[in-house]
N, C-alpha and C positions, 0 to 999 in steps of 0.2 A: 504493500500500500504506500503512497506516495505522503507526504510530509504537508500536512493542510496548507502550510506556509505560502505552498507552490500553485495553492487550488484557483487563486482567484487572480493569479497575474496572468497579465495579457500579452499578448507575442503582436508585434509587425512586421511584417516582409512586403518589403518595396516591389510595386507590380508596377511595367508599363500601361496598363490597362486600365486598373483601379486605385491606383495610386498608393495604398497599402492593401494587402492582406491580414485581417488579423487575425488569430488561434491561440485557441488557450492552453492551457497544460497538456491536457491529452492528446488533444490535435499536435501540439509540436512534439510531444513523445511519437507521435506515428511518426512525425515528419522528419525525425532525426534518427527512424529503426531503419536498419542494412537495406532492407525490401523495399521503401519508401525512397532512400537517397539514390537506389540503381536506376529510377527514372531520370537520372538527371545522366542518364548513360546512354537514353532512349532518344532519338530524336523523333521528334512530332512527326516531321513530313519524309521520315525515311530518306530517300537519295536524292528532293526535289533542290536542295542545295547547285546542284549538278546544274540548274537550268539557274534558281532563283538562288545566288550565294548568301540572302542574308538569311534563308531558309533552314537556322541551325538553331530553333530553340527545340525546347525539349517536352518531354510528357511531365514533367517535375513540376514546371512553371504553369504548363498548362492544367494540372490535377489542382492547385492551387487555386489557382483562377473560375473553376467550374465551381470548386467549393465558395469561394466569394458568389459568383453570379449566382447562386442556386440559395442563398442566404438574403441576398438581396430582394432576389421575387419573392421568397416565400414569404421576410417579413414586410410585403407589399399587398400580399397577397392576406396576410392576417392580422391586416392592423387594424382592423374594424371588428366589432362584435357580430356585425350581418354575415361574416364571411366564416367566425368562431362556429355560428351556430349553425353554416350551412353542414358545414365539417362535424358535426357533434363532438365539438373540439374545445372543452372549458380551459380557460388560462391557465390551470395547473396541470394541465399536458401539453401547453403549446412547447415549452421549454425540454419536454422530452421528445417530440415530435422532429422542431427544428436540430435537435441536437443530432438524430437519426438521418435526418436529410443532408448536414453537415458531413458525417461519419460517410456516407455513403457518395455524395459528392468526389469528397477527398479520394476515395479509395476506388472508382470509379473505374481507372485504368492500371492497377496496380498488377494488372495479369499482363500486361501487354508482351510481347514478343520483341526481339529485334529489330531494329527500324520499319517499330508498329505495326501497319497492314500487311507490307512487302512480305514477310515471313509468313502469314496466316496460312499459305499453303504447304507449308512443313509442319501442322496440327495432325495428327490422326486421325482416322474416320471414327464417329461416334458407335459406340459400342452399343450392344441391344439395351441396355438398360437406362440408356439417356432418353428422356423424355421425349427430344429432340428426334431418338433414331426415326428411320423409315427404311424399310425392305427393299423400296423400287430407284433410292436417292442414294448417292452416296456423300451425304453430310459430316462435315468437320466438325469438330471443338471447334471454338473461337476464343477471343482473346476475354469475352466476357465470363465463359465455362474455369477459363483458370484467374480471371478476379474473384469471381467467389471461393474458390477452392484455396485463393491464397486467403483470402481475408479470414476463414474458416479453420485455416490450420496453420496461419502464423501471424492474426491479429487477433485470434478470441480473447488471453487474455488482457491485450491492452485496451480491449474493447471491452469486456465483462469485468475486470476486477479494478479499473480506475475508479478512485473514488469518485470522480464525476459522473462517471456511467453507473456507479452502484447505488448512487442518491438518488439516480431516473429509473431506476430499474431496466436497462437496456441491456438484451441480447444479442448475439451475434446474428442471429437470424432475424432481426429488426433490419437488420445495416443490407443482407444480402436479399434479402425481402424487396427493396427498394431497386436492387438491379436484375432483378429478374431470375430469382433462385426459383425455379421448379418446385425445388423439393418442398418448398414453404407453401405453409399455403396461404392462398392471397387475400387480404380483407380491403375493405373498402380504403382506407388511409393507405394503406402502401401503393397502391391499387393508382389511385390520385395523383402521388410525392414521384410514382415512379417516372410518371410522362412531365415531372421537372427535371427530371434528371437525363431522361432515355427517352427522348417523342418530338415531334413533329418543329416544336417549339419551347426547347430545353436549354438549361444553360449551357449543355456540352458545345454544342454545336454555336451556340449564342458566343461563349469565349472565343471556339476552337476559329469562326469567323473573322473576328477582329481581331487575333492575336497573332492568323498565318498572313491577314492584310498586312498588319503592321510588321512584322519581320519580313517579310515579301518584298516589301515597298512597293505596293500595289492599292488600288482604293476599290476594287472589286466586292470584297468583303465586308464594308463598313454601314454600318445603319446606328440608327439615336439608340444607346443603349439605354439611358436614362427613359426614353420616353418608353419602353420596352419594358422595363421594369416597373413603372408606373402603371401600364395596361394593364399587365396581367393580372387575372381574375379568378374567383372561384362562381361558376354558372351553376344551375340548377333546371330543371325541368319535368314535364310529365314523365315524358321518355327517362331519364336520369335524372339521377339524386341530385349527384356532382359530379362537375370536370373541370379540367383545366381550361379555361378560356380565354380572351384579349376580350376587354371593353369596349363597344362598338364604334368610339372614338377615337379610337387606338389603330383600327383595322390595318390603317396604310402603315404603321408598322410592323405589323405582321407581314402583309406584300410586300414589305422592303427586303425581312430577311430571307424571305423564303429567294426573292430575285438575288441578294445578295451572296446567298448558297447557290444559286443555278450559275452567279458570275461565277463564283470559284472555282467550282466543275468545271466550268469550260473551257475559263482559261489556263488555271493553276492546275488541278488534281488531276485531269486531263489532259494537262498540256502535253504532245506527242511526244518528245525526248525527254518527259519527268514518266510517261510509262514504260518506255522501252527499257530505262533501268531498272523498274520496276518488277520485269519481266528477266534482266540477267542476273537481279539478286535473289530473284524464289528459285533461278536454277543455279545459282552459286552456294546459295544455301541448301541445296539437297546434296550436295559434292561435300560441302562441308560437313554435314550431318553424318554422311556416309564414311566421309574420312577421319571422322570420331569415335567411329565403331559404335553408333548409338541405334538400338534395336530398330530394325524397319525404318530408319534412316527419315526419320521424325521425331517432332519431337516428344516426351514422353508423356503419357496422359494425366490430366489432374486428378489422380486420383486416389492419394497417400501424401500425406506430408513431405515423407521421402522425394518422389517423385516429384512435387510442385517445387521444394527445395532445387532440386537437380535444373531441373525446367527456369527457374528466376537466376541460375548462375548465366544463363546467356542473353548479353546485353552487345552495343553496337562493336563497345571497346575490346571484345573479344570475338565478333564478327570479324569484325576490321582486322584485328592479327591474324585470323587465319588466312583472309583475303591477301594477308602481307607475306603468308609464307604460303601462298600458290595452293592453298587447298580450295581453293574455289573454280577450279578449271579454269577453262577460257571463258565461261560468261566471268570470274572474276577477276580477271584480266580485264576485261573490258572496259568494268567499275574502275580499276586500279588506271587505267591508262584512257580513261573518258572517250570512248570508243564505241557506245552503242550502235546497234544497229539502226538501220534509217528506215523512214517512214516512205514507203513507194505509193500506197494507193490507200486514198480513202472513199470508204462509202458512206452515206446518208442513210441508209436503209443498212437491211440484213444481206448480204451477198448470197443470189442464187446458185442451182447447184453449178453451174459453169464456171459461173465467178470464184466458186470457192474452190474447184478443180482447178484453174489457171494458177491461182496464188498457191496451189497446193504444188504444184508441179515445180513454181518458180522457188519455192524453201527447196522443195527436190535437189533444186541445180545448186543453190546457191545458198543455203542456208535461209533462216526464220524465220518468223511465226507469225499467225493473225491473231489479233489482240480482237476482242469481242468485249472487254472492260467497258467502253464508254456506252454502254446501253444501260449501263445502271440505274435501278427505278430510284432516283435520290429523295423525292417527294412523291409522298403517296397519296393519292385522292380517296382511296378510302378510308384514309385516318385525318381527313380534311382538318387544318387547325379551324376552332371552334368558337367566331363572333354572338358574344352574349350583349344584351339590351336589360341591362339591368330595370329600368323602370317598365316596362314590357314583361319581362323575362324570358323573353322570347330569345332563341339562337340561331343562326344560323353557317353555313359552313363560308368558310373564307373567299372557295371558288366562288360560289353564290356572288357575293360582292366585286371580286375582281376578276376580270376577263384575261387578266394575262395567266394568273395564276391556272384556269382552264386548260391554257396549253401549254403550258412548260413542262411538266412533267414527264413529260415524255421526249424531251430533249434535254441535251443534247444525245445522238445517237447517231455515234460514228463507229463503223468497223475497219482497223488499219490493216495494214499489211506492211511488215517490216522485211527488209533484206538484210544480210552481211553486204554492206558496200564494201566490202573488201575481196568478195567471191571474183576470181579469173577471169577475165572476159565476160564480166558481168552485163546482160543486155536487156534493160527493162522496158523495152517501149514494147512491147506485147503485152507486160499486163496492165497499163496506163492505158490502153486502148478501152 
């Protein structure tokens, strides 16, 4: 148990964003444990450095930053009694509530892999008893299957026996409740707290915008966060109790971020030479995996302490040496000496079966691959973000209101086709045709 002394002082950490971060005892105990500071070994945008150089912060700054924004809306979002009671949420549980939304915030990405997403494809296929499995799909872990699994067997106690946490009565399965633990089962408040954290109009996605604009040096990403944080709402209705909503005065800042995320995609997370690396680190990282003698040349499932322990030893800093000592084949050579493969043909659509026999034939001759990545459903219309009318109480969905929001989603939606420009007698005007 921790010394009361220490219970009531307050921590700052200087953010470009918000200008401080604050956390209190417990939060800077997570933020100072081994597991906690390897995010600062992570980089956010993987290899997008390659394209955009200021592109080197990290998940460290950004787990930070989600826990601010995620503290911000909620206490926006409960600072009035109407919003207490829509929640059936009395004052003497708002302070365990917020505390759980904090906890889970902060710990949000603490499964993450190796330069984040790029790795995800060296996860193993989910086994029959993930909740997740399917017979006809062959589905991965992801990077959220080992945050709970870390938070579960290497923050229960700093989560369960801090005095902060034991005064709120707080479990470990409150904190992973909130990012989408299966195994919990789900009530109506986690239920709520989760789509601030993980949905359509969350704080992840709300930092992780204005955090890759501002290290970018790009204004792609940017919208009024303030006024963002002031919308957001708790809604109610026939159909549903509660959800999370934007104030109907607010609306165009919802359309801003959602446009604001469609700019990223298309230009940033999508930009053609930030995928093609993309694409020689998931196969440098199988070389790698394979030249560590690690079973089935992935990485290991979360599913024992042992094994999440094993699994958190790999971060970029130990990527990167092996790429330094040539275990990465030639895709990590190509990382090492900024050599991707180049971008020959793009489609607007899905490539018919001719199209995809011509670029099948030209990887034939000459090496690589078609990248199918930028069809990603980034914004979902069936989880439409949610305009309430408070004097009304009437809601309605965001497309409703804005026309653009209608047809973005399903853009952008490119299929590339990359080559080795370095193949022999390389001659691509047959597949440009």
């Amino acid at each position: 148990m921790q010394q009361k002394s220490r219970i009531d002082k307050e921590y700052k950490i200087r953010d470009p964003i918000y200008g401080f971060v604050k956390l209190d005892a417990q939060e800077m105990d997570i933020v100072n444990s081994p597991y906690f500071q390897r995010l600062r070994r992570i980089k956010q945008l993987s290899l997008t450095d390659m394209v955009y150089p200021g592109a080197t912060h990290t998940r460290f700054e950004h787990s930070l930053g989600v826990m601010q924004m995620a503290s911000d809306m909620f206490d926006n979002i409960t600072r009035d009694d109407s919003s207490l009671k829509k929640l059936s949420l009395c004052r003497a549980g708002l302070d365990r509530t917020r505390k759980i939304v904090r906890l889970a915030a902060l710990l949000h990405d603490i499964g993450h892999t190796a330069f984040s997403h790029s790795g995800e494809e060296s996860m193993p296929l989910l086994t029959e008893e993930h909740p997740r499995y399917k017979s006809d799909e062959k589905r991965r872990y992801n990077h959220e299957d080992y945050s709970i699994a870390a938070i579960k067997f290497l923050f229960k106690d700093l989560i369960e026996r801090h005095l902060l946490s034991v005064s709120l009565g707080i479990r470990v399965e409150d904190v992973t409740a909130m990012l989408g633990d299966l195994s919990v089962p789900p009530t109506s408040s986690s239920v709520i707290w989760k789509v601030l954290i993980s949905g359509q109009l969350d704080a992840d996605r709300a930092d992780y915008l204005l955090r890759d604009s501002l290290h970018i040096g790009v204004n792609y990403g940017t919208f009024d966060r303030n006024r963002l944080v002031n919308c957001v709402t708790i809604g109610d209705s026939d159909e549903e109790s509660c959800f999370l909503a934007v104030e109907e005065g607010g609306w165009h800042v919802a359309e801003s971020i959602v446009i604001a995320r469609y700019q990223m995609f298309s230009q940033v997370y999508f930009h053609p030479v930030r995928r093609a690396f993309d694409y020689h680190f998931g196969e440098a990282l199988k070389e790698i995996l394979k030249n560590s003698n690690v079973e089935g040349g992935v990485f290991p499932e979360p599913a024992t302490e042992g094994s999440i322990r094993k699994y958190l030893d790999y971060d970029d800093w130990m990527i990167f040496s092996a790429l330094r000592e040539k275990k990465g084949g030639i895709h990590g050579e190509r990382i090492l000496y900024r050599k991707p493969y180049k971008c020959k043909k793009e489609w607007e659509h899905t490539p018919d079966q001719e199209e995809v026999q011509k670029a099948d034939d030209a990887i034939a001759t000459y090496g690589g691959h078609i990248d199918f990545g930028a069809e990603t459903n980034w914004y979902k219309l069936e989880k439409d973000i949610k305009i309430f009318h408070n004097k009304s109480g009437k809601s309605y969905p965001l497309s409703y209101k804005s026309r653009l929001i209608k047809v973005m989603p399903g853009l952008p939606k490119v299929t590339r086709l990359y080559i080795n420009s370095e193949g022999k007698g390389a001659n691509y005007e047959f597949i440009t045709k």
